[in-house]
C-alpha positions in Angstrom: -13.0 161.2 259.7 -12.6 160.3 263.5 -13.3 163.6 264.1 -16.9 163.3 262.8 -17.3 160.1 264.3 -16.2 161.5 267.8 -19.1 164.3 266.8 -21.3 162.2 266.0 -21.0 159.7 269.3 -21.4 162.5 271.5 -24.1 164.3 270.0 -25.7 160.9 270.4 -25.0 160.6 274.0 -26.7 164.1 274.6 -29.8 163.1 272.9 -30.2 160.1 275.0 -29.5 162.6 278.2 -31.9 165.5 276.8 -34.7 162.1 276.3 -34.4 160.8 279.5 -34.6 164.1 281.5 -37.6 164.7 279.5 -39.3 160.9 280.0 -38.8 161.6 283.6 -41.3 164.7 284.2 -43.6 163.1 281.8 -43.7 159.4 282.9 -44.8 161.6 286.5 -47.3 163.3 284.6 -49.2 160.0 283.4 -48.9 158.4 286.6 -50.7 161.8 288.8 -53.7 162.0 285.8 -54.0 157.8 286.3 -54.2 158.3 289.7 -56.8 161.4 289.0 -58.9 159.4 286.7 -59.0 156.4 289.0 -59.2 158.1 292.1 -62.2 160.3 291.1 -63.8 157.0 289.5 -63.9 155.1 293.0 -64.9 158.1 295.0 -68.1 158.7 292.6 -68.7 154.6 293.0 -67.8 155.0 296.4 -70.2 157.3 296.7 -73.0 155.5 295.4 -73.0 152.5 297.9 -71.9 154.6 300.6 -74.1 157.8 301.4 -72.5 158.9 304.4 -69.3 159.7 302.4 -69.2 163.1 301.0 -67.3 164.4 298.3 -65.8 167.9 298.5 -62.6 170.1 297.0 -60.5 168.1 300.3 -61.7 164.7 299.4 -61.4 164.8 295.6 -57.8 166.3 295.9 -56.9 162.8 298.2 -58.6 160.6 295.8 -57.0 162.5 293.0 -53.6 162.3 294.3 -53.0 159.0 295.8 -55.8 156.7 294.1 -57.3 153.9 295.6 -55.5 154.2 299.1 -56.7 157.9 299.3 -60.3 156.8 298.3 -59.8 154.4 301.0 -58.4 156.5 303.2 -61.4 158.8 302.7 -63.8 156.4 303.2 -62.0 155.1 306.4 -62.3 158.9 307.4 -66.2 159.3 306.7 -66.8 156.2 308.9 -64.6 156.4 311.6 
């Protein structure tokens, strides 16, 4: 009977392991396509009170990456 318990706590222990290696790469992934879907939201309203800043494979990829201080940084970029 220990036996099984001793089994039974240590498969446990691996599946909390295996779950959090796993929520790691994941909770990454949500925060890059938040950033995406932000970032390329502010850079197309950006765009539309602000003519002089283009948007191009370069830009889009800062926006998409950092967000809002890469859409800033962009628009501190097209003006400066």
């Amino acid at each position: 009977m220990l036996e099984l318990i001793a089994a039974f706590a240590v498969g446990i222990v691996a599946l909390c392991l295996i779950a959090k290696i796993i929520a790691i790469p994941a909770r990454l992934l949500w925060k890059f396509i938040t950033n995406s879907i932000v970032g390329a939201v502010l850079l197309a309203l950006v765009k539309l009170f602000l003519p002089k800043v283009a948007i191009n494979i370069l830009t889009a990829l800062i926006a998409g990456v950092f967000g809002i201080p890469g859409v800033l940084a962009v628009v501190v970029y097209s003006y400066f």
